[in-house]
N, C-alpha and C positions, 0 to 999 in steps of 0.2 A: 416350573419345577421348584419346589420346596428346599426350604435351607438345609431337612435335615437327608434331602435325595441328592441333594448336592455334596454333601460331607462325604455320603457312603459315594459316592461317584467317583470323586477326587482324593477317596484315602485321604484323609485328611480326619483327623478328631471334632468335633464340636466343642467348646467351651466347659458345657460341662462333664463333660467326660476326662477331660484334664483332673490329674490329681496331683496332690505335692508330697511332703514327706510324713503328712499325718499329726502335726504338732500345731500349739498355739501360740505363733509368737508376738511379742511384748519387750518394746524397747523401754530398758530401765537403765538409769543411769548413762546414754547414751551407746549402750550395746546391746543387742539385739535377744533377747533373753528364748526358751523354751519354756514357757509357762506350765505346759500342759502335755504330755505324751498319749494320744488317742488310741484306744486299742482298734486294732485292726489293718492300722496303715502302715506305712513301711518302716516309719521308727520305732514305733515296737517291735515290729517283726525282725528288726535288726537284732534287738535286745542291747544293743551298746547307743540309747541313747535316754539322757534324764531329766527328768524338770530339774530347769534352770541351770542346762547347760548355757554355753555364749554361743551361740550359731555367727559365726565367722566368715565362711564362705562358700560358693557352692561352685563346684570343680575347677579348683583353682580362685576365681574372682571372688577377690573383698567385696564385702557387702557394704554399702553406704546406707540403706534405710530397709525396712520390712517390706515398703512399697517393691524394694532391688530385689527384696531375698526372694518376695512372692515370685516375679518375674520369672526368677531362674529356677527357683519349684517347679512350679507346675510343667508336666509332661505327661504322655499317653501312659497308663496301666502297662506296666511290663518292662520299661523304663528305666537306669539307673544314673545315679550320681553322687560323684563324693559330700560327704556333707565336712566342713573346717570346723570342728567344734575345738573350746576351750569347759576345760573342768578343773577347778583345783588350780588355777595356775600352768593348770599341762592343756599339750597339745593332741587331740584328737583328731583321727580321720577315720569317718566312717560311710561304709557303703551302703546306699538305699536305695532299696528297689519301689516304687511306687506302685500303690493299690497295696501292699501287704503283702509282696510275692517276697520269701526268703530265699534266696539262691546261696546255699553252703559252698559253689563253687568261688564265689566272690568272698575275698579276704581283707577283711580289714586291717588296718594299720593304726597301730595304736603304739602312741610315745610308751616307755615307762614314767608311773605316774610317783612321786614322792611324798610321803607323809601321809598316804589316802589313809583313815579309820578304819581300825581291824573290824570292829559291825558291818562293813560295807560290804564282806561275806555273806552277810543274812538280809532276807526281804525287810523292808523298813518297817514293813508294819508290823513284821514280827520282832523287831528288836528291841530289847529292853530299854527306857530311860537311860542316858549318861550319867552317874553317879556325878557329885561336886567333885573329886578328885581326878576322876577323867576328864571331866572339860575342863579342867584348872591344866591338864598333860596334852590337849589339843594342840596340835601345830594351826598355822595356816590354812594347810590345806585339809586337815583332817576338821577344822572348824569349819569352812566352808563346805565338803560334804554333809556332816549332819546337818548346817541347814537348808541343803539341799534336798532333804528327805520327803518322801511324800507322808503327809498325818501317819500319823502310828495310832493303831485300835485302841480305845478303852483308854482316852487320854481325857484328862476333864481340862476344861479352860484355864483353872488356876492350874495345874503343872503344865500347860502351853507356854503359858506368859512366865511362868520359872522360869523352865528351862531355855526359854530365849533370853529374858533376863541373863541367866547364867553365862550362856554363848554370846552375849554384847558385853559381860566385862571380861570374859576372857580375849575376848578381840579387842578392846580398849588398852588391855595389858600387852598384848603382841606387839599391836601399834606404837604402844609409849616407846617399848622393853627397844624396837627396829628404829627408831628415830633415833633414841641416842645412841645408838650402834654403828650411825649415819651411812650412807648411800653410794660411799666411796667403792672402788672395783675393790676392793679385798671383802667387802661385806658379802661375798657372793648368794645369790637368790632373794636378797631383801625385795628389791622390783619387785616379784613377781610376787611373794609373798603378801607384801603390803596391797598389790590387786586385789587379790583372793579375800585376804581381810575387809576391803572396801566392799568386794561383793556380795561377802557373806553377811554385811551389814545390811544390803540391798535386798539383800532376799528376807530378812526378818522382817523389813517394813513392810514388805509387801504380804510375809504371811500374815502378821498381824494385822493387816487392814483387812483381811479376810475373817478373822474370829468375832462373832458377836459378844461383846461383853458390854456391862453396864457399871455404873456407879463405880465403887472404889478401884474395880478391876478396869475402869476406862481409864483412871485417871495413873493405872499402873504404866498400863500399856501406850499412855503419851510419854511417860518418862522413860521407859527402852525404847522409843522411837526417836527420841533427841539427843536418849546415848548414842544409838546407831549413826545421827545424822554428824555428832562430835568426829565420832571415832573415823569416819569416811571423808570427814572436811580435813581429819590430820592425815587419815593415807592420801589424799589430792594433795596437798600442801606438799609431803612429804614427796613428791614423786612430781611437783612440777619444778 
């Protein structure tokens, strides 16, 4: 008998029939990142999940590696499980049903999130550039949203590297502005802040090692990657 007369025998799935939550993950900075949100599979069908949330856990168990997270993914089509994400510093929980099945019977739980960007209303690609005075008025967490956006239409390389530019010294200003504010219990939410900040740093090296650029615009684009790596060596320092 054949392995796959044996699977329909014993109810049992085959390997590949096993599916997960749909996502591409990528451990950055030592947390377990969403790179990629694939249409069709249960995290989009969710609709509450982002590139470059932190995948945290899955029903219940902290995850130690991607190697861990794959583990407790994968399961048969039709299947559910909570996913522990981290956004902005806040706590997510969200239900996934695997294969892309939405079940509106299933309710997600989801913290209140603080400081999220009033844009976070509108699809990213439809939203306009951050002016200089808004991303100078960015919180933490509203800094770490926009660079969690996926590409926005009709953007040319040089206002990429601006506007990340931009968004690495307004994080370099957070950082400074939360240091000397220091880390004592009356400073409430710096921790979590100062995360956010480190991550949002994390996520600009990473978009920038995605954009093809040459010549003057390469040699832009190493120096906001050495602001990002400063400004992330001061939130670790600050927070060990």
């Amino acid at each position: 008998m054949d392995l796959v007369a044996k699977a329909i025998r014993a109810n049992k799935p085959m390997a590949s029939q096993l599916v997960g939550m749909g996502c591409t993950l990528k451990t950055i900075g030592g947390r377990i990142v969403i790179t990629e949100v694939k249409a069709g599979g249960g995290a989009a069908a969710s609709g509450n999940v982002k590139p470059y949330d932190v995948l945290v856990a899955v029903d219940g168990v902290r995850l130690a590696s991607t190697d861990h997270a794959k583990k407790l993914l994968l399961g048969s089509p039709g299947t559910s499980f909570i996913a522990g994400l981290e956004r902005g510093g806040a706590s997510v929980s969200v239900t996934i049903w695997r294969g892309g099945i939405s079940n509106p019977a299933k309710v997600e739980a989801q913290r209140p999130q603080q400081g999220l960007a009033s844009q976070d209303r509108l699809p990213a690609a439809n939203r306009p550039l951050p002016s200089a005075s808004q991303i100078r008025a960015f919180s933490a967490a509203a800094l770490f949203d926009e660079c969690c956006c996926p590409p926005r239409q009709s953007i040319t390389i040089v206002q990429k590297l601006e506007l990340f530019y931009a968004l690495a010294l307004r994080a370099q200003e957070l950082a400074l502005r939360m240091r000397s504010d220091g880390l004592d219990q009356t400073t409430k939410g710096s921790p979590q802040e100062l995360r956010a900040i480190s991550a949002s740093c994390a996520k600009i090296q990473v978009t920038l090692d995605g954009i093809d650029v040459t010549g003057a615009d390469r040699e832009f684009r190493k120096t906001i990657i050495k602001l990002c790596e400063a400004v992330a060596s001061e939130c670790d320092a600050a927070l060990s």
